[in-house]
C-alpha positions as CSV (number, residue, x, y, z in Angstrom):
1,X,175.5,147.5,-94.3
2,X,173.4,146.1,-91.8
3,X,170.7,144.9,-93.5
4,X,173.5,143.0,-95.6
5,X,174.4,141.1,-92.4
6,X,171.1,140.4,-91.6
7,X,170.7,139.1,-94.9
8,X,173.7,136.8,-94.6
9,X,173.2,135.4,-91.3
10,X,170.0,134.6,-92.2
11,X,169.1,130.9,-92.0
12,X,169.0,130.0,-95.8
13,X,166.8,127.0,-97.2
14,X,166.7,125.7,-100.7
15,X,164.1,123.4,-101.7
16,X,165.6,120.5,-103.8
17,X,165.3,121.2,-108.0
18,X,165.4,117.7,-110.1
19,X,165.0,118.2,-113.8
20,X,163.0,121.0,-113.3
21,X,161.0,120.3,-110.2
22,X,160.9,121.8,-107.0
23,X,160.9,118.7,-104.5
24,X,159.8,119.7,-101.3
25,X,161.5,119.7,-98.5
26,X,158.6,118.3,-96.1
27,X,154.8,117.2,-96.3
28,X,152.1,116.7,-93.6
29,X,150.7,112.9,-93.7
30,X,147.9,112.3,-90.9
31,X,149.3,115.2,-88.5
32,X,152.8,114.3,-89.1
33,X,155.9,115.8,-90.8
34,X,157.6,113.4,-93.3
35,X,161.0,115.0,-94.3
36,X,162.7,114.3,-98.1
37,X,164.9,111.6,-97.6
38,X,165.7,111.1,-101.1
39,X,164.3,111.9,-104.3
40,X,166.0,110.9,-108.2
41,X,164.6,110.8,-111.9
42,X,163.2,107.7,-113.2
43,X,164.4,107.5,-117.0
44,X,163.9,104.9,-120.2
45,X,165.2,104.9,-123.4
46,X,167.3,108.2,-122.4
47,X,163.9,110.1,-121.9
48,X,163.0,111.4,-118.3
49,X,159.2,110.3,-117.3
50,X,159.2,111.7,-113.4
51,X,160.7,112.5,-110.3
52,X,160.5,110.4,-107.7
53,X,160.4,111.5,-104.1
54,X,160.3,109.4,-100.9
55,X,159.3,110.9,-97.5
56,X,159.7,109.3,-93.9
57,X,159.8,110.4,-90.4
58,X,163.0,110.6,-90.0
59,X,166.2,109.9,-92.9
60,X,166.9,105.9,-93.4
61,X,169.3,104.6,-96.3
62,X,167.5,101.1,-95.1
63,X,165.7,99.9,-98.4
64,X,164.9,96.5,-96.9
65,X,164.2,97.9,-93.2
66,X,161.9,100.6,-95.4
67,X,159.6,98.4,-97.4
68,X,158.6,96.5,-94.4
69,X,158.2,99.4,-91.9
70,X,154.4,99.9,-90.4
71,X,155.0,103.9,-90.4
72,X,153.9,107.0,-92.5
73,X,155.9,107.3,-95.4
74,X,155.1,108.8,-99.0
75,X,156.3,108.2,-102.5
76,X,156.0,111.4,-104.8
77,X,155.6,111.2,-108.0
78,X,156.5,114.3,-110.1
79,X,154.9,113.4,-114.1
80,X,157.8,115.2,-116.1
81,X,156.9,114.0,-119.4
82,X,154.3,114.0,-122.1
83,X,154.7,110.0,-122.7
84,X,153.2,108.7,-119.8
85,X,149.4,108.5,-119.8
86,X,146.9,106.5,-117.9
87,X,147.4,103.1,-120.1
88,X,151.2,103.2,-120.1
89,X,151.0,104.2,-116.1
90,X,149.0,101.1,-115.5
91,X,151.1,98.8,-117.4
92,X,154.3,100.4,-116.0
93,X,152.4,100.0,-112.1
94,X,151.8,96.1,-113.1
95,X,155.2,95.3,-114.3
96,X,156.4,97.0,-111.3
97,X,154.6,94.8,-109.1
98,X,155.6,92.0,-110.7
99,X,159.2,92.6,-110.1
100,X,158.6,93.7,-106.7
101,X,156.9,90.7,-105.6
102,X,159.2,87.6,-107.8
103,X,156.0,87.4,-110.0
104,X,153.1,86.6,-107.1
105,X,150.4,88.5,-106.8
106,X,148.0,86.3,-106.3
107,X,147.8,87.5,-102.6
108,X,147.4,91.2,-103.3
109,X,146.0,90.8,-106.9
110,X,142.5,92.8,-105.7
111,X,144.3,95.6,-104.5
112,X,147.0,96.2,-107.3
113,X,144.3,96.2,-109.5
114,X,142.6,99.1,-107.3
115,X,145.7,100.9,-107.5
116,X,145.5,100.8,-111.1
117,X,142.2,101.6,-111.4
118,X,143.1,105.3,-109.9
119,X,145.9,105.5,-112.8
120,X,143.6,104.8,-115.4
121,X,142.0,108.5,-115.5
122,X,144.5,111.1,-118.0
123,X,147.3,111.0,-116.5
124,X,149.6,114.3,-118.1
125,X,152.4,116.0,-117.8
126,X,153.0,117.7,-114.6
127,X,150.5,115.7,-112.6
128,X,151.3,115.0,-108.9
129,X,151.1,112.1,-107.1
130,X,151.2,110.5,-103.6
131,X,151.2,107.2,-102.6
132,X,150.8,107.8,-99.3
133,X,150.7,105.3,-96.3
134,X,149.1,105.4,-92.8
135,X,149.4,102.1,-90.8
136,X,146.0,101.2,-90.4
137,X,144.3,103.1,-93.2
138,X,146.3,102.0,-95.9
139,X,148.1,103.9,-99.1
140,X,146.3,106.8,-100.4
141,X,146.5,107.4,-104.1
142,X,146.9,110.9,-104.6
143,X,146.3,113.3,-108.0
144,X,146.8,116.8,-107.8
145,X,145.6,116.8,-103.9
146,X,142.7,114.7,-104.9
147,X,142.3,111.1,-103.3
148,X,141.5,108.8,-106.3
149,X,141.3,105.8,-103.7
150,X,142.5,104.2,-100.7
151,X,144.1,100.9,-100.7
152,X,144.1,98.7,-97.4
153,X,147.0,96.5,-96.2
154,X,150.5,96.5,-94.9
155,X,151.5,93.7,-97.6
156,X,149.9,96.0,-100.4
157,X,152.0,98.3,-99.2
158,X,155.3,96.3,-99.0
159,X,154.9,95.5,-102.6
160,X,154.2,98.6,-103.8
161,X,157.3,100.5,-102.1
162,X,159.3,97.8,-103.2
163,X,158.5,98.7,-107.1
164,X,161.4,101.7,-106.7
165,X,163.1,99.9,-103.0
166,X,163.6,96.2,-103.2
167,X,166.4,93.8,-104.8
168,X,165.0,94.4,-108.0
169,X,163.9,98.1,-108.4
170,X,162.5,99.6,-111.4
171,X,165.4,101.4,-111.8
172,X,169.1,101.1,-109.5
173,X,170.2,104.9,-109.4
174,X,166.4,105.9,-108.6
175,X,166.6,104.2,-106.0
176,X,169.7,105.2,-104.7
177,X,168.7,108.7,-104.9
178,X,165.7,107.8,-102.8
179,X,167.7,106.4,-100.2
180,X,169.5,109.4,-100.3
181,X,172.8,107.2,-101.3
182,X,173.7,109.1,-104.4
């Protein structure tokens, strides 16, 4: 009977599950916690590609506030389907940008197309990443724990949250769910 007690009064914590993945429920970036503050499924054509996670030091429904914001923060990127591969992630990044920025790049053209570059290996199912940023360092593309590169730049960085935060997301529930509104 008493271990039964025990049992229930201890503290219980479920890590999130979306279609199949365990999101976690914190990360370390650069000696800091980030906490889930969101995390949804990015779909197309009724098929689900990945799960999309976004971390932050502490929870903000703030999309605008967000995308601006000179502070750690990660996007997670869960690969949940066989479809996507390097090409189509490229193409899907670019488009992305393009929305996110009202079509000009010209100003951060250089370092989308380093971004890219890091999506251009296999990408397959079940692959990780990060797209991690550290005011002053930049956004760290991240495979599997692996940094594939570094990209400088607070307006890189603005643009490339705002693929899944702006006005004009790549997809409205996603990022609702990352905003921890749904």
């Amino acid at each position: 009977m008493s271990l039964f007690v025990c049992l229930a009064l201890a503290p219980f914590t479920q890590a999130k599950m979306i279609n199949d993945i365990e999101i976690a429920d914190s990360i370390q970036v650069a000696d800091q916690s980030l906490a889930l503050n969101g995390a949804g499924v990015r779909s197309k054509f009724f098929l689900n590609l990945y799960v999309g996670a976004l971390y932050l030091s502490q929870k903000n429904a703030d999309a605008e506030a967000l995308i601006s914001a000179d502070e750690a923060m990660t996007i997670r990127l869960y690969i949940t389907s066989s479809l996507i591969d390097g090409e189509k992630m490229s193409e899907a990044t670019l488009d992305g940008f393009v929305k996110s920025t009202g079509g000009n790049l010209a100003p951060i053209q250089k370092e989308v197309e380093l971004l890219i570059s890091a999506f251009r290996d296999a990408v397959e199912d079940n692959d990780v990443f990060d797209l991690q940023y550290v005011p002053g360092e930049g956004v760290s593309v991240i495979r599997n724990g692996e940094v594939k590169v570094v990209v400088p730049g607070l307006g890189f960085k603005k643009a490339l949250f705002g693929i899944w935060l702006s006005e004009d997301p790549v997809q409205d529930d996603l990022k609702e769910d990352m905003l921890g509104e749904a």
